[in-house]
C-alpha positions as semicolon CSV with decimal commas, in nm:
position;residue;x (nm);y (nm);z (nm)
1;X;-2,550;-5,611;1,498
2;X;-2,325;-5,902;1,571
3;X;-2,412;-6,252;1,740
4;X;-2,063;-6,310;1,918
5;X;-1,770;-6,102;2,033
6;X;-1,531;-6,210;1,751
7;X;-1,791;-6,106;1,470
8;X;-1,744;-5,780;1,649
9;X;-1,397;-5,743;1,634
10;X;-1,349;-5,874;1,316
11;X;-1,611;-5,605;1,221
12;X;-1,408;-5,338;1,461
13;X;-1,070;-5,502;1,275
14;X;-1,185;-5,445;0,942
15;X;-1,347;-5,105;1,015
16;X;-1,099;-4,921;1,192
17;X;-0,798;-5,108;0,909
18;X;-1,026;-4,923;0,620
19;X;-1,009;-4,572;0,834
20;X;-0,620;-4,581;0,836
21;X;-0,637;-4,646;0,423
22;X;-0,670;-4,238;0,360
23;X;-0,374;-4,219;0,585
24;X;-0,119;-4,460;0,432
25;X;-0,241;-4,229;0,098
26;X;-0,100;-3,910;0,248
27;X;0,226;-4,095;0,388
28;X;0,254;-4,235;0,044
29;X;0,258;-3,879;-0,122
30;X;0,392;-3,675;0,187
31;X;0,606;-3,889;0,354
32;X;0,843;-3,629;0,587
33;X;0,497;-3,506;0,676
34;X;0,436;-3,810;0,906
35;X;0,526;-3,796;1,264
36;X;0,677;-4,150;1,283
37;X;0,686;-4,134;1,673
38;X;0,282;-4,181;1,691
39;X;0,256;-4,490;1,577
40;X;0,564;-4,618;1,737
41;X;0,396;-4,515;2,077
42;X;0,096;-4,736;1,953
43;X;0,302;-5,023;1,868
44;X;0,423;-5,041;2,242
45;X;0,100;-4,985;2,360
46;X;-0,018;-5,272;2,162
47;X;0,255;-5,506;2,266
48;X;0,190;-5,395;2,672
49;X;-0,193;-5,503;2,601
50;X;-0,143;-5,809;2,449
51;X;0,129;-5,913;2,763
52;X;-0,145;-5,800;2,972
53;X;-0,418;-6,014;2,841
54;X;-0,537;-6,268;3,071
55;X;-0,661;-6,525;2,795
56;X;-0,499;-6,533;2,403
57;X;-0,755;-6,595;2,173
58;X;-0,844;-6,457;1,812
59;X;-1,087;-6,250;1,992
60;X;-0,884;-6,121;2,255
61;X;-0,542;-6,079;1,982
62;X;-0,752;-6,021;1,648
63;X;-0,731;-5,649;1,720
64;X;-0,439;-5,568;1,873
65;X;-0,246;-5,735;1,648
66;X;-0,390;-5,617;1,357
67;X;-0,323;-5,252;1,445
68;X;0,027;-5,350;1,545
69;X;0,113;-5,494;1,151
70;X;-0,054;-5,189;0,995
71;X;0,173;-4,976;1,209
72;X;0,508;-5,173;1,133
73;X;0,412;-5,171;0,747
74;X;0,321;-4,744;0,778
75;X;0,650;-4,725;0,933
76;X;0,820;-4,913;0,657
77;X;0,667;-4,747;0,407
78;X;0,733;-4,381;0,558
79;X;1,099;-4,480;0,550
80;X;1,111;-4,660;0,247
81;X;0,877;-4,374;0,009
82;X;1,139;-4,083;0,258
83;X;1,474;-4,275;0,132
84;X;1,332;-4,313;-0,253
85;X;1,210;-3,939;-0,237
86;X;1,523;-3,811;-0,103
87;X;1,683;-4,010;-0,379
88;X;1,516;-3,862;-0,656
89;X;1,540;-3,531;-0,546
């Protein structure tokens, strides 16, 4: 569908951003539901694969990246909706 590798992960990067939307919703709502330690694991992961890259590019960072700011700002969220929450209750 795409003519060059960064049309592809810009469409990936877009794609798999929109599939995490429903659960930023739930955190938002439920946010002690949320097993923080998932997406902490991912952030590492994400930081090992970007040391590991060979060649830094927007192709080659474009993804990780992304997923590695959508997992900070879930985690800030969690904690921030979890201290406002416990607040109010």
């Amino acid at each position: 569908m795409t003519d060059s590798a960064l049309n592809a992960v810009i469409l990936l990067t877009i794609i798999d951003t929109l599939g995490f939307v429903p659960t930023f919703k739930k955190a938002y709502y439920y946010p002690f539901e949320e097993k923080l330690s998932f997406f902490i694991i991912m952030i590492v992961k994400d930081i090992f694969t970007i040391i590991a890259l060979e060649e830094y590019s927007l192709t080659t960072l474009l993804f990780p990246i992304t997923l590695d700011v959508t997992s900070i700002a879930f985690i800030v969220m969690v904690f921030i909706r979890r201290k406002v929450t416990s607040a109010t209750s």
